[in-house]
C-alpha positions as CSV (number, residue, x, y, z in Angstrom):
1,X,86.6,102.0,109.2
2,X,88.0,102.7,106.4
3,X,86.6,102.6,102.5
4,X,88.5,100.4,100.2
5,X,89.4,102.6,97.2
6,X,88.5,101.8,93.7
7,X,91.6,100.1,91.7
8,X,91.0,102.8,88.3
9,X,91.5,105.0,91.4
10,X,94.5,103.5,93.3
11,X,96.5,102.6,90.0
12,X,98.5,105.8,89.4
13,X,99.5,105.7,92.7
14,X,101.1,102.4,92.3
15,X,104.8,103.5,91.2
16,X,105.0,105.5,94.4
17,X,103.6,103.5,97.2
18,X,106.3,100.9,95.7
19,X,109.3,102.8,96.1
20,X,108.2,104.3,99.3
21,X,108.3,101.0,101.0
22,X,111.2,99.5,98.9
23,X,113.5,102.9,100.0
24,X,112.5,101.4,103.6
25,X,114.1,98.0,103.1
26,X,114.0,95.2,100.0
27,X,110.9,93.3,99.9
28,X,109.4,90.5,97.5
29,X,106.0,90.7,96.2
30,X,103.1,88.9,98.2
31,X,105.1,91.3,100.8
32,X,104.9,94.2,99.2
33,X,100.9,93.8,98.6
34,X,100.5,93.0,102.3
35,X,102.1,95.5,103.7
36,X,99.9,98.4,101.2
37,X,97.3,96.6,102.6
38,X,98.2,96.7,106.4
39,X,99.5,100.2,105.9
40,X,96.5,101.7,104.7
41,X,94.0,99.8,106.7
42,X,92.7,98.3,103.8
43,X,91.9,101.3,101.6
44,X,94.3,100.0,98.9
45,X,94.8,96.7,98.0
46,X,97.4,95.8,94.7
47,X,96.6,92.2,93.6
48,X,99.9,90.4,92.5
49,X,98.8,90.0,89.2
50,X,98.6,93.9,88.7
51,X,101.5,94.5,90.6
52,X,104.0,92.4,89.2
53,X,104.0,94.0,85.8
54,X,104.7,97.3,87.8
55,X,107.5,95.5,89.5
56,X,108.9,94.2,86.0
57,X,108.7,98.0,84.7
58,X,110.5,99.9,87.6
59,X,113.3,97.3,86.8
60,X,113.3,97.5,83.5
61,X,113.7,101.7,84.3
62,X,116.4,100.7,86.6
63,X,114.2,102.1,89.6
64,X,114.5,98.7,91.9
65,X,116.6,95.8,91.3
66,X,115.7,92.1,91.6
67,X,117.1,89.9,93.2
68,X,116.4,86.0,93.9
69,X,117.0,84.7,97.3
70,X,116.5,81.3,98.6
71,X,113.8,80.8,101.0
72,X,114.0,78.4,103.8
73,X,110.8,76.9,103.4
74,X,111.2,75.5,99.8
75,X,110.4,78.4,97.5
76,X,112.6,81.1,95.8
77,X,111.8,84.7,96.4
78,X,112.6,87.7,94.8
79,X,113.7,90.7,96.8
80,X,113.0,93.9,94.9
81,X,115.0,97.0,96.3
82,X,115.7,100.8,95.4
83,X,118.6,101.4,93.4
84,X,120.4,104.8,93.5
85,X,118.0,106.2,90.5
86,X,115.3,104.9,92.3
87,X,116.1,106.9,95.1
88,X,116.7,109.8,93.0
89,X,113.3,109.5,91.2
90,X,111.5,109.6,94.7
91,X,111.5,113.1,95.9
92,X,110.1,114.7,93.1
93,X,107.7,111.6,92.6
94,X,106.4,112.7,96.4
95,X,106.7,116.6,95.1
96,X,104.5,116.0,92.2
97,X,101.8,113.7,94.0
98,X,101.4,116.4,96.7
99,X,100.9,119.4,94.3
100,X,98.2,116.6,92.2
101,X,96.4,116.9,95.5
102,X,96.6,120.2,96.5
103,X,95.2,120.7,92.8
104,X,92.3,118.4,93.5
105,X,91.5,119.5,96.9
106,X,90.9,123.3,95.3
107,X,88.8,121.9,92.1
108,X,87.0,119.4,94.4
109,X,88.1,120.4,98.0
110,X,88.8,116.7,99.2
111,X,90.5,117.9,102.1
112,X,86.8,119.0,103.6
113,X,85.6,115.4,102.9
């Protein structure tokens, strides 16, 4: 089983769990927070209300692009997906999280955990 982690926790992480999954294919919100959720077993969990504003301020960077799309059953989405700077901004994103934990792991030795 795995341990929800704590939201002061999971919130820096936020900017790159969304454009990992958007560089896989577009996605609107609620789908976005399921799929962290599903992904991770649990162990994060981004409530709409936090991860909207996130959405809004990778757009407003020009990181993803939104999109409105009409929905079959009634209500408008809006697909967010990875635009070209976005995709540029990803690889060093994944560079600098992995040398954050290789930092932590020697001051705290997570990996051991």
């Amino acid at each position: 089983m795995v341990k929800r982690i704590r939201a002061n926790i999971a919130r820096g992480s936020t900017e790159l769990v969304i454009l990992s999954l958007l560089a896989e294919q577009p996605l609107y919100g609620f789908e976005i927070s399921r799929r962290i959720e599903e992904r991770t077993e649990g162990a994060l969990r981004f409530e709409l209300a936090s991860l909207y504003p996130m959405l809004y301020d990778l757009e407003r960077r020009g990181l993803v692009k939104g999109q409105w799309q009409t929905n079959s059953t009634g209500r408008d989405r809006r697909y967010y997906s990875l635009t070209p700077k976005g995709k540029t901004q990803l690889a060093p994103l994944r560079r600098e999280w992995r040398s954050f934990f290789q930092a932590l792991d020697c001051l705290a030795g997570v990996s051991d955990a």
